[in-house]
N, C-alpha and C positions, 0 to 999 in steps of 0.2 A: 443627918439622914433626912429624905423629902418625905415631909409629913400632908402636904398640899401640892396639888397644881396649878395653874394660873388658870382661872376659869376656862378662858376657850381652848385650851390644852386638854383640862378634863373632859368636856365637851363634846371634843371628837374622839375622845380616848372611849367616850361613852357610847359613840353612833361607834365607833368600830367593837365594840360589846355587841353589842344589840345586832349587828348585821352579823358576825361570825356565830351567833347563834341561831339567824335563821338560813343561813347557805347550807344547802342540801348538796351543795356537789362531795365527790370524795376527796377529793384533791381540790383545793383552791386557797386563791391570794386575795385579800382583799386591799382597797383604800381608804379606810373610814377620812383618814387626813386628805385625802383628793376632793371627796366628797363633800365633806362637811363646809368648807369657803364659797362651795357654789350655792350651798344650800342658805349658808346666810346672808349672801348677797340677794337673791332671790326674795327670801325673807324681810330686806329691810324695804324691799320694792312693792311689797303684796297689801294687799287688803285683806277684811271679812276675815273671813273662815283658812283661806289659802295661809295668810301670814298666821294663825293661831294655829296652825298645823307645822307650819313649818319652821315658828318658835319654838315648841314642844319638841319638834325633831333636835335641837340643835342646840337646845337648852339655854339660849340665851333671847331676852327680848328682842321681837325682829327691829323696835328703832336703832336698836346697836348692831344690826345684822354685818351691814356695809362695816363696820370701824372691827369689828371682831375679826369677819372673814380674811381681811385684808390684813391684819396685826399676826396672823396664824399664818398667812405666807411670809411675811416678812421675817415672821423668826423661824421661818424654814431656810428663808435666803439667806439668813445670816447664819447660819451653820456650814462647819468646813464641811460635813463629806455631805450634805445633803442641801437639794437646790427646788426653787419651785419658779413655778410664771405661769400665770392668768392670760390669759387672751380673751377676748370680745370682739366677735363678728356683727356685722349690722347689715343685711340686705341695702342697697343703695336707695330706697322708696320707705322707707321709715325713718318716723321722724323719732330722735331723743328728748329729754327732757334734759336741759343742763343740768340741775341740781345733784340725777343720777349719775350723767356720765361727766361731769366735772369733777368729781368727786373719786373715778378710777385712776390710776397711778399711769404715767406718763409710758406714752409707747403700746397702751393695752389693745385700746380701742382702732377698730380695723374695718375696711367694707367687706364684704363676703365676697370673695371670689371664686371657689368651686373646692372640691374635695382635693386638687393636689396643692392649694395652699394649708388647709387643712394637716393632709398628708406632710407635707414639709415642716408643720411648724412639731407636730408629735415626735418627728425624728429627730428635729432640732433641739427639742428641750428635755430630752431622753437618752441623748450621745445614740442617737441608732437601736436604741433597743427597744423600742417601739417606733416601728416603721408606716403603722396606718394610725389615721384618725378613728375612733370608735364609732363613730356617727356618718354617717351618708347623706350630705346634703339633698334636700328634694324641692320641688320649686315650691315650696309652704313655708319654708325655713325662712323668716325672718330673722333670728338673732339666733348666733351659739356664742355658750359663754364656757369655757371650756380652763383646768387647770392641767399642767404638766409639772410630774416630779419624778426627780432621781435619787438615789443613794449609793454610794461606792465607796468600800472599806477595804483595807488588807487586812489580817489578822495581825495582833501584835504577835501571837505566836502562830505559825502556821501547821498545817495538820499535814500528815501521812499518809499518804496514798495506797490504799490495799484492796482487802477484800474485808464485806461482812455477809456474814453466815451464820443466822438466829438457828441456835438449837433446840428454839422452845417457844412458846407465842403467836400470835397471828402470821406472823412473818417465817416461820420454820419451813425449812424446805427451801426458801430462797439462797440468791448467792449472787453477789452482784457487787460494783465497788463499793467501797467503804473508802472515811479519813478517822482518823484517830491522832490525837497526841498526848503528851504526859507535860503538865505545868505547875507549877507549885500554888497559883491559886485558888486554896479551898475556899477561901470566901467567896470567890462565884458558882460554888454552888450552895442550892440553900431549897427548902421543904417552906413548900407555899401552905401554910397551915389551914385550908380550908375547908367545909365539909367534906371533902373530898380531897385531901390533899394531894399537891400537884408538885414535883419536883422541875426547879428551875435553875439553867447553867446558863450562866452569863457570857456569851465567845467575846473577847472585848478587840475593838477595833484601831486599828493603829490610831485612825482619826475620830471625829465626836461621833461615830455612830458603834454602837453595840449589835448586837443578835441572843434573844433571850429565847435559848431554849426550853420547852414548855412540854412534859411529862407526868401525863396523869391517867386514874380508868372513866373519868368521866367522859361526857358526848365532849365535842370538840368546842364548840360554844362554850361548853362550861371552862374547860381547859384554859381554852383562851381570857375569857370572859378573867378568871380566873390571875392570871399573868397580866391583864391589861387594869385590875383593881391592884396588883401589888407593887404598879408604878406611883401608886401615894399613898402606900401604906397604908391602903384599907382593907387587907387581910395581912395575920400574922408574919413573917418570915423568920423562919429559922437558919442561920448559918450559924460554924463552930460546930458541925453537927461532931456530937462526941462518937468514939469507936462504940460500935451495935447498932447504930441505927440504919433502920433500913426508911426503903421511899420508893416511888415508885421509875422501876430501874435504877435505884441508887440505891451500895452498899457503904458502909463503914467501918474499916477492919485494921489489924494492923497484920504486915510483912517486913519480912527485911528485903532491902534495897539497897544497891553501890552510893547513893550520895545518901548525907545525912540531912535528907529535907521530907517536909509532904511529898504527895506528890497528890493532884485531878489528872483521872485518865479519864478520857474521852470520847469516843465511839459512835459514830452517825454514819449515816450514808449522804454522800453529796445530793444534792436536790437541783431541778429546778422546775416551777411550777407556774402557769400560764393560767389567767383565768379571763372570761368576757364577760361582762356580768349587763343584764339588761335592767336598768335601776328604777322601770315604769313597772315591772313584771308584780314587785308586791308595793307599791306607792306608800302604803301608810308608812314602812319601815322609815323613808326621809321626807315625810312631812308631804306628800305630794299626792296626796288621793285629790283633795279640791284644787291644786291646780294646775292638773290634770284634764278636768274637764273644760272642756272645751265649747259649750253654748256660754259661756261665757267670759270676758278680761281679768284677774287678777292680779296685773302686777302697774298700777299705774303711774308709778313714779317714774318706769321706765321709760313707757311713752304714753302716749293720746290715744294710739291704737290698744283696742285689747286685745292681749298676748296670753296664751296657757303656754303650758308645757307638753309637748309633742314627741320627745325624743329624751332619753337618758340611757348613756352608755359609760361602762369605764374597761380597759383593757388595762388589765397589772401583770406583772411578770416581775416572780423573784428566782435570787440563783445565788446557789451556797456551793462555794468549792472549796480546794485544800488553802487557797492562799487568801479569798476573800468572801465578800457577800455583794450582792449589785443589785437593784430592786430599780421599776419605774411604774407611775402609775400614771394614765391619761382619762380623764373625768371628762365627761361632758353634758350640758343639755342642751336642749333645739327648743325654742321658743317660736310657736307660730301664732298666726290672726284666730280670736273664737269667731265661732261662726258668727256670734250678731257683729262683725265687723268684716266679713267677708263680699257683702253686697255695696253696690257702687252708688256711691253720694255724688247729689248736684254739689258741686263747688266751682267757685271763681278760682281762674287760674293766670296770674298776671306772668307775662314774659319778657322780658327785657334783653335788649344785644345788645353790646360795646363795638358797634362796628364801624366809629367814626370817631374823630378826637373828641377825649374825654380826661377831667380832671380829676384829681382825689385830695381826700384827706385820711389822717392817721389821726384819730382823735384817743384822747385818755379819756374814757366814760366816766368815771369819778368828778371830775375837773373841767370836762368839757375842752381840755387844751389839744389843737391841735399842733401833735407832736411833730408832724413834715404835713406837705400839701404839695402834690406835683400835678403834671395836666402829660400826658399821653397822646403826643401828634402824630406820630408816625410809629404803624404797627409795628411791633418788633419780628425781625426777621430769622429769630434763633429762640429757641428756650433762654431765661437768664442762669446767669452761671449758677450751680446748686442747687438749679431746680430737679426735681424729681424726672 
């Protein structure tokens, strides 16, 4: 049994605590995992006050920001039913810092070309289920640094298509579809033993992903809050529950029944739930009240320009039926100039054309060897093969 998580697992297991406790909608989806990668790449980039804010958000020191965030996609990628990708846009007039963007994973870094590249790449790394970017490029937009994730599972047992109709509870009076099935594993379900106890049924998926349903009278934040501590075993669990115990919506009794086995029956209503969440709306929640502000730069390892933060969006969308669960989340932030870098400096600006023959070298910087040396007499009269 997991008695730990690998830190930046708990980490974001912890910002998605923390934000399902302050979402006021009735209905909503969150992405603490969407979120939390941009938050520490950001992080590893910041100074001051920006970077000790947005350490505290993410629980891990912002000089491990970059090595964290990026280690927390990567064990998303390497999961069967669940995939992730990072992208970084850069306006064509800002300059990077190599240190920062040498250091992003090959294929990331991009120029910014307008909201239907954007738009294309969310439906790309979403299979379709998120069709727009969250963000709206504006001409301020220097850099978006944005993640995309999926998940897609079949049930190993699939559920029943009907109807549910509460006889009693907030829900009474309603009538609408339901799924239901009957399976012989009691040990997924189990009494989250906490002040509140919360009752949790495991749906398990054909592939490496689950769906932990989560059953309590607490506010929803705590529920949650709740379910997302008893993935390492920091409140009690009870499974084996013996015949008499009750929970919340779970009984334990005995019948007789045609086979001689258990039996967990089932009973939910299919779901699916869309949310847009604007992530500047309350800033402290991910570390972003100082930068934020914008009279002044905090992130300069990214570049020489000084850059806030301007824009945070994430669009999620999950969806529970009889045969599976599918979820996607698209994160974003928008990085623009603070004002004291807004106003126009004297500088030297040297220009140089190639518009006569000219020679080169391929030098190894290390060694100084050059690897080829050619000379260029006559323009070329075609792109070369494989060019872009």
């Amino acid at each position: 049994m997991r008695t730990s998580l690998e830190l930046h697992v708990g980490a974001a297991n912890a910002l998605t605590a923390r934000w399902c406790a302050e979402v006021s909608q009735r209905d909503f989806v969150v992405s603490g995992a969407g979120v939390w990668p941009l938050l520490a790449l950001l992080a590893s980039a910041a100074e001051g006050s920006a970077r000790d804010e947005l350490a505290a958000a993410i629980g891990v020191p912002g000089a491990n920001g970059q090595d964290a965030g990026l280690r927390l996609l990567r064990d998303i990628e390497g999961a069967e039913a669940v995939s992730a990708a990072l992208g970084v846009w850069v306006r064509h007039d800002l300059p990077l810092h190599e240190e920062w963007s040498g250091r992003l994973p090959a294929g990331v870094l991009a120029r910014l070309a307008g909201q239907a590249e954007l738009d294309g790449w969310a439906a790309r790394h979403t299979d379709g289920l998120i069709e727009r970017f969250p963000l709206s490029v504006n001409p301020d937009t220097l850099m978006v640094l944005a993640t995309a994730l999926v998940a897609k599972t079949r049930w190993r047992v699939p559920f029943e298509v009907g109807m549910l109709a509460p006889k009693d509870g907030p829900w009474q009076g309603h009538r609408g579809p339901g799924l239901s099935r009957t399976s012989t594993g009691l040990t997924n379900a189990a009494i989250l033993d906490a002040p509140q106890p919360v009752t949790r049924v495991i749906v398990e998926g054909a592939a490496d992903l689950d769906v932990h349903l989560l059953l309590g009278p607490s506010a929803p934040g705590t529920v949650l809050g709740t379910g997302l501590a008893a993935l390492s075993d920091a409140v009690p669990i009870r499974t084996g529950l013996p015949v008499g115990t009750e929970g919340p919506g779970l009984t334990v009794r005995t019948e007789e029944v045609p086979a001689n086995a258990d039996q967990l029956r089932l009973r939910l209503p299919p779901f699916e739930v869309r949310s847009t969440h604007d992530l500047l709306a309350g800033p402290g929640l991910f570390g972003l009240t100082a930068a934020t502000d914008c009279t002044s730069g905090h992130f300069p390892a990214i570049s020489p320009v000084p850059l806030c933060v301007g824009q945070g969006a994430q669009e999620v969308l999950a969806r529970f039926s009889h045969d599976g669960f599918e979820a996607a989340a698209v994160t974003a932030f928008g990085l623009r100039a603070a004002s004291a870098a807004l106003r126009n400096y004297q500088a030297t600006v040297m220009s140089v054309t190639f518009d006569r023959p000219f020679g080169f070298l391929a030098v190894h910087r290390p060694t100084g060897l050059a690897v080829v040396a050619g000379w260029i007499a006559t323009p070329p009269t075609s792109p070369p093969a494989g060019s872009a």
